[in-house]
C-alpha positions as CSV (number, residue, x, y, z in Angstrom):
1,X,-36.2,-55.5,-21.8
2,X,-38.4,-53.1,-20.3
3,X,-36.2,-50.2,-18.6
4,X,-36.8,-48.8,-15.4
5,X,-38.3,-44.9,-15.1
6,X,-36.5,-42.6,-13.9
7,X,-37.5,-41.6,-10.1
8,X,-38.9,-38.0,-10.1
9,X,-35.6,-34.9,-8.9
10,X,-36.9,-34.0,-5.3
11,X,-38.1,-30.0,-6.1
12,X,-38.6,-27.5,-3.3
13,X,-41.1,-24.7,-3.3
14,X,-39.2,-21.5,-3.0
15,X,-41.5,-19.0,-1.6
16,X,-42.0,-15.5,0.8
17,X,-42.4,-16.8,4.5
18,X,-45.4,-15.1,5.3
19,X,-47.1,-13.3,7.9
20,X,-44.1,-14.4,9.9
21,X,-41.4,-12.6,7.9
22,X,-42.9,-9.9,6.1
23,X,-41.4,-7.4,8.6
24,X,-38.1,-8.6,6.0
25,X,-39.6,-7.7,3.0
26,X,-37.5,-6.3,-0.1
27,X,-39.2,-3.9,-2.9
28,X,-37.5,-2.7,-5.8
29,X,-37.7,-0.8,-8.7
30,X,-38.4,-2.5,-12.1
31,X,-36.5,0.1,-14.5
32,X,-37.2,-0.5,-18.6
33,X,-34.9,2.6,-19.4
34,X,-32.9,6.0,-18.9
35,X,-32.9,9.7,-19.3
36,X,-30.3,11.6,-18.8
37,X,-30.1,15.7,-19.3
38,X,-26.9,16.9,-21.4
39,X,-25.6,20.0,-20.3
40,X,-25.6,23.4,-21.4
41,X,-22.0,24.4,-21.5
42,X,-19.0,22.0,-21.8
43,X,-18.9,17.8,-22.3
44,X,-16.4,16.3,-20.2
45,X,-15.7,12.4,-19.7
46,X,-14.4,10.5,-16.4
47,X,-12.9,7.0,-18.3
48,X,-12.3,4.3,-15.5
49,X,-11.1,0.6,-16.3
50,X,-14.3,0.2,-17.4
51,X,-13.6,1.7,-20.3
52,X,-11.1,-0.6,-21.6
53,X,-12.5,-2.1,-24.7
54,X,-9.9,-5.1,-25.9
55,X,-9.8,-5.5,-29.6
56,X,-9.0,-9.8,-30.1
57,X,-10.2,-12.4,-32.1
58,X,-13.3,-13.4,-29.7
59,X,-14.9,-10.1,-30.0
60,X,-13.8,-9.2,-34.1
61,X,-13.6,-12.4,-35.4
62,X,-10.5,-14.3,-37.0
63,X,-8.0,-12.5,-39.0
64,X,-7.4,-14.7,-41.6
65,X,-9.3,-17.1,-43.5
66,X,-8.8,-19.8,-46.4
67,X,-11.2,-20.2,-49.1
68,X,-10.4,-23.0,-51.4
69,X,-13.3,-22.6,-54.3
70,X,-10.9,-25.3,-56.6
71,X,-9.2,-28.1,-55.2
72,X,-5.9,-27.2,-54.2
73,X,-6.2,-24.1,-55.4
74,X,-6.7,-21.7,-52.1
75,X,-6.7,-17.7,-51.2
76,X,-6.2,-16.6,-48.0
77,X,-8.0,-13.1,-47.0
78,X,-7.4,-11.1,-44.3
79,X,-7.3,-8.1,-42.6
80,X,-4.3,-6.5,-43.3
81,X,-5.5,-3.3,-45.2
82,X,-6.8,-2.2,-41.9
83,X,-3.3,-1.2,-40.9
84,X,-3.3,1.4,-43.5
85,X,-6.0,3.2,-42.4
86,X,-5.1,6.6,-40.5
87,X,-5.8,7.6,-37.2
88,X,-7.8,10.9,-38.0
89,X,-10.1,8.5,-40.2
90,X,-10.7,6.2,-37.1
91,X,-11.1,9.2,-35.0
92,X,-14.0,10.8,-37.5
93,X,-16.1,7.8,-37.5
94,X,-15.9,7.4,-34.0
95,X,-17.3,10.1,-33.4
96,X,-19.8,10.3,-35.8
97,X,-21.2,7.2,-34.3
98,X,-21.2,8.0,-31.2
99,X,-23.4,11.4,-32.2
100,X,-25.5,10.1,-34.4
101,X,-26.6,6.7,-32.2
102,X,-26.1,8.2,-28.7
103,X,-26.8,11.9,-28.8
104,X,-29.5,11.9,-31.8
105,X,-33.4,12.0,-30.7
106,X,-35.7,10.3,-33.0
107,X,-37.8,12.8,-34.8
108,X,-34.7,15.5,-34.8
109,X,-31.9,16.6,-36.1
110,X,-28.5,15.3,-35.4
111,X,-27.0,17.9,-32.8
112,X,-24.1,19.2,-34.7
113,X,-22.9,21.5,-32.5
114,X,-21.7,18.3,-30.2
115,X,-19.4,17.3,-32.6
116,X,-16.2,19.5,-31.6
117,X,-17.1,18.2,-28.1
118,X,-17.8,14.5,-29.0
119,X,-14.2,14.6,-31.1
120,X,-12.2,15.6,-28.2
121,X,-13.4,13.0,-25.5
122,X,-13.0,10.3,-28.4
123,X,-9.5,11.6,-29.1
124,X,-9.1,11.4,-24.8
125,X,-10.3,7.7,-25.2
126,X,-8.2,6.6,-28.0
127,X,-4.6,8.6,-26.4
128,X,-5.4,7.1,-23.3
129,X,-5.2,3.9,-24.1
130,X,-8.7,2.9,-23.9
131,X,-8.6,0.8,-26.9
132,X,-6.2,-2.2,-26.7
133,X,-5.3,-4.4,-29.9
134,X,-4.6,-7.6,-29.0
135,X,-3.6,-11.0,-30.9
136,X,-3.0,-8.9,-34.4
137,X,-6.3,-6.5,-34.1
138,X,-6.3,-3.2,-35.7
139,X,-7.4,0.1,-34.0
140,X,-9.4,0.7,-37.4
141,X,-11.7,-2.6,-36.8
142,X,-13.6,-0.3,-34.7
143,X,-14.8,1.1,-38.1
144,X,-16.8,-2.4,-37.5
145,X,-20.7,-1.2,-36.6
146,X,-21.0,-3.3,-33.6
147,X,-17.4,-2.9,-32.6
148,X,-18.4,1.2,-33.1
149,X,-21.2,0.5,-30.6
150,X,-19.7,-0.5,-28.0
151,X,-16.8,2.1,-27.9
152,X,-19.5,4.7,-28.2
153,X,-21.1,2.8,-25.0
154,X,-17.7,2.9,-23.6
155,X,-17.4,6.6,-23.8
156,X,-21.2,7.7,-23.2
157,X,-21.2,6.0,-19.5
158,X,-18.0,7.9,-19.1
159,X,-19.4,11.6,-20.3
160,X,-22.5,10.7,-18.2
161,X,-20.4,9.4,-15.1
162,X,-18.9,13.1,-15.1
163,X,-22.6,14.7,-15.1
164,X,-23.8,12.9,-11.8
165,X,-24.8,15.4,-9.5
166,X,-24.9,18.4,-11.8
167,X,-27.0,16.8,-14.4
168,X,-29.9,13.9,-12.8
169,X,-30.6,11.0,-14.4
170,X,-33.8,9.6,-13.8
171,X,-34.6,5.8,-14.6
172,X,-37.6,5.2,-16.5
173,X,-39.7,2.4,-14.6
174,X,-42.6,-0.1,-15.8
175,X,-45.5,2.1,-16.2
176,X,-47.7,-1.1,-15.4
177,X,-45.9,-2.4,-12.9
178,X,-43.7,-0.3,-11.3
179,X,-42.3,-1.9,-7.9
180,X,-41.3,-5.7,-7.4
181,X,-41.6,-7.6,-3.9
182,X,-40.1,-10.7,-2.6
183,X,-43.6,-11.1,-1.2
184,X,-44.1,-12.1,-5.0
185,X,-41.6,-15.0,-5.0
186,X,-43.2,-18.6,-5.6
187,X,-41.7,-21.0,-7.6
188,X,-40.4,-24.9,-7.5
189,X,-37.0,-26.1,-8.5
190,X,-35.1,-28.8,-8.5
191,X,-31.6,-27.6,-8.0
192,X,-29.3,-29.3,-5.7
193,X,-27.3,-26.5,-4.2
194,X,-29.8,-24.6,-2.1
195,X,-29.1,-22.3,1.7
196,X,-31.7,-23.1,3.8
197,X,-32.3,-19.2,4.8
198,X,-32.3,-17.8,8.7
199,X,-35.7,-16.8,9.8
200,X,-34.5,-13.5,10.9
201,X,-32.6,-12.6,7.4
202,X,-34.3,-13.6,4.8
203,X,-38.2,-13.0,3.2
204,X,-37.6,-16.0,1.5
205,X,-37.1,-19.7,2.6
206,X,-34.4,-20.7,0.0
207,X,-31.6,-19.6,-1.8
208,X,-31.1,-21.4,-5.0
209,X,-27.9,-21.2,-5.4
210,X,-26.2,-21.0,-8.8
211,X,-22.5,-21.6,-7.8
212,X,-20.8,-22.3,-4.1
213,X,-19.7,-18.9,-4.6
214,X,-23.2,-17.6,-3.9
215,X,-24.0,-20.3,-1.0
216,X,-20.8,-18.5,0.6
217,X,-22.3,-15.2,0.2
218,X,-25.6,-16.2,1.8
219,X,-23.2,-17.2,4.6
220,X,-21.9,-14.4,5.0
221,X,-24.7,-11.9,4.5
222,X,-26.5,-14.1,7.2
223,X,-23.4,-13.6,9.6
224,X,-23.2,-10.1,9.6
225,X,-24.5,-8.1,12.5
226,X,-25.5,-4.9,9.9
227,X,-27.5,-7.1,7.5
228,X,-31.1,-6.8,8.2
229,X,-32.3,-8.9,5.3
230,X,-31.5,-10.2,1.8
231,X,-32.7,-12.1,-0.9
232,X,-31.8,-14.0,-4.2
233,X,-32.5,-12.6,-7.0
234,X,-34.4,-15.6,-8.9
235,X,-37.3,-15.1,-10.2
236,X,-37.6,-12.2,-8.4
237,X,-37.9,-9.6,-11.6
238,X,-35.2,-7.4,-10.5
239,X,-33.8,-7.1,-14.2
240,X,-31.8,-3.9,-15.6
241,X,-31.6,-3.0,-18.8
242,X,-28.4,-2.1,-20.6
243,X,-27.0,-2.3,-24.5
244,X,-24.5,-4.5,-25.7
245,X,-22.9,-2.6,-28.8
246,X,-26.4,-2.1,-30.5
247,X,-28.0,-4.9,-29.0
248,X,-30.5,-4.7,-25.9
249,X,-30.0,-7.4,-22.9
250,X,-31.4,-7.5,-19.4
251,X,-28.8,-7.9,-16.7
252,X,-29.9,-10.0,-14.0
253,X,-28.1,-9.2,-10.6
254,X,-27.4,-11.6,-7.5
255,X,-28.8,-10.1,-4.6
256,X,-30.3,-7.4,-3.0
257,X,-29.0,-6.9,0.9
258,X,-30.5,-4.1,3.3
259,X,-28.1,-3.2,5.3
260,X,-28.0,-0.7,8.3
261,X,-25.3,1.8,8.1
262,X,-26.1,4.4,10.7
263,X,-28.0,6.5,8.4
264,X,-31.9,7.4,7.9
265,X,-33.5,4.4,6.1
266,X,-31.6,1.4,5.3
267,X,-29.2,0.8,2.5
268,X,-30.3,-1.3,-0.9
269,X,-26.9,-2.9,-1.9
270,X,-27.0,-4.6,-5.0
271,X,-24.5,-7.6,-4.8
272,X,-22.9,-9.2,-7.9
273,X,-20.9,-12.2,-7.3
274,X,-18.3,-12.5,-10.8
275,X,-15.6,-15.2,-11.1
276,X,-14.6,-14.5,-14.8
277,X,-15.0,-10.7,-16.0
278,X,-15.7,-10.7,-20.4
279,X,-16.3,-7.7,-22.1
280,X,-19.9,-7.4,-21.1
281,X,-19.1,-7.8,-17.9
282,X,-18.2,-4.3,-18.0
283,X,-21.3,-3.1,-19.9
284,X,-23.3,-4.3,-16.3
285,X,-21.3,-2.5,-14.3
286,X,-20.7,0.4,-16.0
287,X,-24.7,0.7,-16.8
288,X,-25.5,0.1,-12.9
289,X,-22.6,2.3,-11.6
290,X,-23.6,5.2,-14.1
291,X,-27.3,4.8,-14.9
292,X,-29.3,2.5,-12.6
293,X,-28.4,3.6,-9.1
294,X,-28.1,7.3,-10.1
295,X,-31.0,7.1,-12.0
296,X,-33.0,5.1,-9.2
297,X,-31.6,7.7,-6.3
298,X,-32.9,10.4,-8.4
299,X,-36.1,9.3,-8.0
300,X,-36.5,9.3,-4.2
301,X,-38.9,6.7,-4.0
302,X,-37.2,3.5,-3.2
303,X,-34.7,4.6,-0.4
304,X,-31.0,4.5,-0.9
305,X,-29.2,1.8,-3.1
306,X,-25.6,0.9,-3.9
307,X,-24.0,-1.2,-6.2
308,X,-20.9,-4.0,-5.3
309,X,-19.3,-6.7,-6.9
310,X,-17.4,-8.9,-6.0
311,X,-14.5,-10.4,-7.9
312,X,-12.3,-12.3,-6.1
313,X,-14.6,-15.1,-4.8
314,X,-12.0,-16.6,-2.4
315,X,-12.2,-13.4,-0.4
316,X,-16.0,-12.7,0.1
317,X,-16.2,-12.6,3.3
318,X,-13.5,-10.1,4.1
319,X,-14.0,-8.3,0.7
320,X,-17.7,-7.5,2.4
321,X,-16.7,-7.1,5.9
322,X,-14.3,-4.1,4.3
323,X,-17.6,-2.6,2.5
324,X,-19.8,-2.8,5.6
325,X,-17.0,-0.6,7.4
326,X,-16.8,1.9,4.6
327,X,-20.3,2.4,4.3
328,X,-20.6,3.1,7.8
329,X,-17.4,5.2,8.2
330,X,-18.8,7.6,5.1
């Protein structure tokens, strides 16, 4: 028996629509780090939600495990000792961490005078309730390294949330290739769920959609009288970088919308759309809220830009329709 081949998927060339949409064009900044200035006096914090980091088995690891070396002979370890260990003890480490991975240039010496400083906000983070235990985790698991990191992430976006405007960031862009285009988009795919963009919104023929959740969005981005263009962002380059307790991951945003609210130059929103929220979901925010949109303002090159997500995808359009008016009302 000889089996029949497989017909070939139907693939569409996603591309720029060019000369006759180039007036919609979309540039960006393509951002490989940040710097940001400590100040000179006193360290302060702002902690948000965001700062929530939940202790449970997904992110530590299980709590008790069985090791049978002879047969039916079996020990169980587990993690109980860690409910022994004080406070204070947590408290030191924390913040030892957090001063000698986040406040430490390489080539000088740890700044000790920080440490007072560093201390109290970690003491703030910990009394505030910023650290939740769940499903029999200990507060002294975050003697973990990885667990360590991303608490000291945790409370670094919230000291440097409290120095925007006195203190600048400044993002760090691609010396080699500093600004991205939508009039660099050209790529096939073969996805199913595609919106066929309006000729009058978009740079870009397609939106490959990911979800129905996005094919929504482009609905009503297209819909709105304020939106003068928008794009998807695939394989458009707009990446931004962020950490992940000690690890380093690009976070890949949805899209970019210009809008027009009654100001000089239009507005660059950048638009997540996020059903299900983990742990790193925060990391994204936090790192675009704190670092990248400061940091990319600061450098008055690329206009204005905002950040939005959007959680609840059953209410997009309204959720949006209330941004719009904000914008324009501040």
């Amino acid at each position: 028996m000889i089996a029949k081949p497989k017909p070939p998927k139907n693939t569409v060339h996603v591309k720029d629509v060019s000369p006759d949409r180039d007036q919609l064009e979309i540039t960006f900044p393509r951002v490989e780090g940040y710097r940001v200035e400590l100040p000179e006096d006193k360290l302060t914090a702002v902690f948000t939600p965001d700062s929530v980091l939940e202790l449970n088995s997904q992110l530590v690891g299980a709590k008790v495990t069985q090791n049978s070396g002879i047969i039916d002979e079996a020990v169980e370890l587990n993690v109980k000792h860690l409910e022994s260990v004080h406070q204070l003890t947590v408290l030191f480490h924390v913040t030892k961490h957090l001063l000698y991975n986040k406040y430490h240039d390489p080539g000088e010496e740890p700044k000790m005078h920080l440490f007072g400083q560093l201390k109290r906000i970690v003491r703030q983070w910990l009394d505030g309730g910023y650290c939740r235990c769940t499903g029999g985790t200990y507060i002294a698991q975050l003697l973990y390294q990885e667990i360590a990191d991303m608490a000291c992430d945790r409370i670094k976006a919230a000291i440097t949330e409290s120095m925007i405007g006195d203190r600048p960031i400044k993002a760090i862009l691609d010396a080699y290739n500093p600004t991205g285009s939508t009039s660099h988009v050209s790529f096939n795919t073969s996805k199913q769920t595609l919106w066929q963009t309006a000729h009058n919104k978009s740079h870009i023929n397609w939106v490959v959609c990911d979800s129905d959740w996005e094919a929504e969005f482009a609905r009503v981005a297209e819909s709105h009288p304020r939106v003068r263009s928008y794009v998807k962002n695939q394989s458009l380059g707009l990446e931004v970088p962020y950490l992940y307790g000690s690890t380093q991951r690009h976070y890949i945003p949805d899209f970019i919308v210009k809008i027009d609210d009654g100001r000089d130059g239009l507005l660059n929103l950048v638009v997540e759309i996020k059903g299900f929220r983990g742990e790193d979901a925060k990391d994204k925010e936090n790192t675009m809220k704190t670092y990248w949109i400061p940091g990319v303002n600061n450098l008055c090159k690329f206009g204005r830009w905002q950040f939005a997500e959007f959680k609840s995808v059953f209410e997009i359009e309204s959720d949006f329709h209330k941004l719009i008016a904000k914008l324009v009302n501040n």
